[in-house]
C-alpha positions as CSV (number, residue, x, y, z in Angstrom):
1,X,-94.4,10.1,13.8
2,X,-94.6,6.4,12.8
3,X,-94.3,3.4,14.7
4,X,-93.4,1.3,12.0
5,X,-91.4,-1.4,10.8
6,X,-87.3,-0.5,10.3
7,X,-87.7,-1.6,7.1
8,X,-90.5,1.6,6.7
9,X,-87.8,4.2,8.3
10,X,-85.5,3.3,5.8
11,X,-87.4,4.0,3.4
12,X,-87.8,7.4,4.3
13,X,-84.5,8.6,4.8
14,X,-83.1,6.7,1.6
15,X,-80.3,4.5,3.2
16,X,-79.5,1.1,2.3
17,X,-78.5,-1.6,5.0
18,X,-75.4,-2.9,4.1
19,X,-74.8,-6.6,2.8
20,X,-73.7,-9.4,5.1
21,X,-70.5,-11.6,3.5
22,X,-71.7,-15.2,3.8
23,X,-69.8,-18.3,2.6
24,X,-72.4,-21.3,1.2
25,X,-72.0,-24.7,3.3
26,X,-71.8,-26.5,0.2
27,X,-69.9,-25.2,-2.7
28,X,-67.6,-23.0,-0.4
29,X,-68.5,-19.8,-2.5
30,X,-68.9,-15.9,-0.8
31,X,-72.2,-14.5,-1.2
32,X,-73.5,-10.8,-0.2
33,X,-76.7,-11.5,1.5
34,X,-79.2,-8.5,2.7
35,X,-81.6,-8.4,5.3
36,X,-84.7,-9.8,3.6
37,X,-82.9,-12.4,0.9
38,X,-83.6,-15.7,0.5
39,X,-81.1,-18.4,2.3
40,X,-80.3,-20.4,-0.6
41,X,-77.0,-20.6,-2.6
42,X,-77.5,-19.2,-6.0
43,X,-75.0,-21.7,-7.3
44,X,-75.6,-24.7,-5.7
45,X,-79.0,-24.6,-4.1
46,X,-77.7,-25.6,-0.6
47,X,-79.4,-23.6,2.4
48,X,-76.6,-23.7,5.3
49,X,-74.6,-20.5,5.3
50,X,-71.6,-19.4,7.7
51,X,-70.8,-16.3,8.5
52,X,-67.4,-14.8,7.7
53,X,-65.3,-13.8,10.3
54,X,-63.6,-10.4,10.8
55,X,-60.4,-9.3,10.1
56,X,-59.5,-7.4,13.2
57,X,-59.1,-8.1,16.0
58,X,-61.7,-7.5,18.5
59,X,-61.5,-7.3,22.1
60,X,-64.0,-6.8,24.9
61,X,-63.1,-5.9,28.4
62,X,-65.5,-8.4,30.6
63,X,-66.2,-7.5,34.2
């Protein structure tokens, strides 16, 4: 058994992680980012990204 790094367990079993929608600060462009990718826009260089939001709606019951 290992006690590695996620990245290692991956790996192993063969599974990507899925890409995270971004849209660039800049230029307004969407861009698929994964886990270990640079933060830079391809297009316009700029380094501020916001995350999109989702679709659904989501609800949380709070105590």
């Amino acid at each position: 058994m290992s006690g590695g790094v996620l990245g290692d367990d991956l790996e192993q079993t063969g599974r990507e992680l899925p890409k995270v929608s971004y849209i660039c600060g800049g230029c307004g462009r969407e861009q698929k980012l994964d886990k270990d990718a640079v933060i830079r826009c391809m297009h316009c260089s700029h380094r501020i990204f916001y995350k999109r939001r989702e679709k659904k709606l989501l609800q949380y019951l709070a105590r």
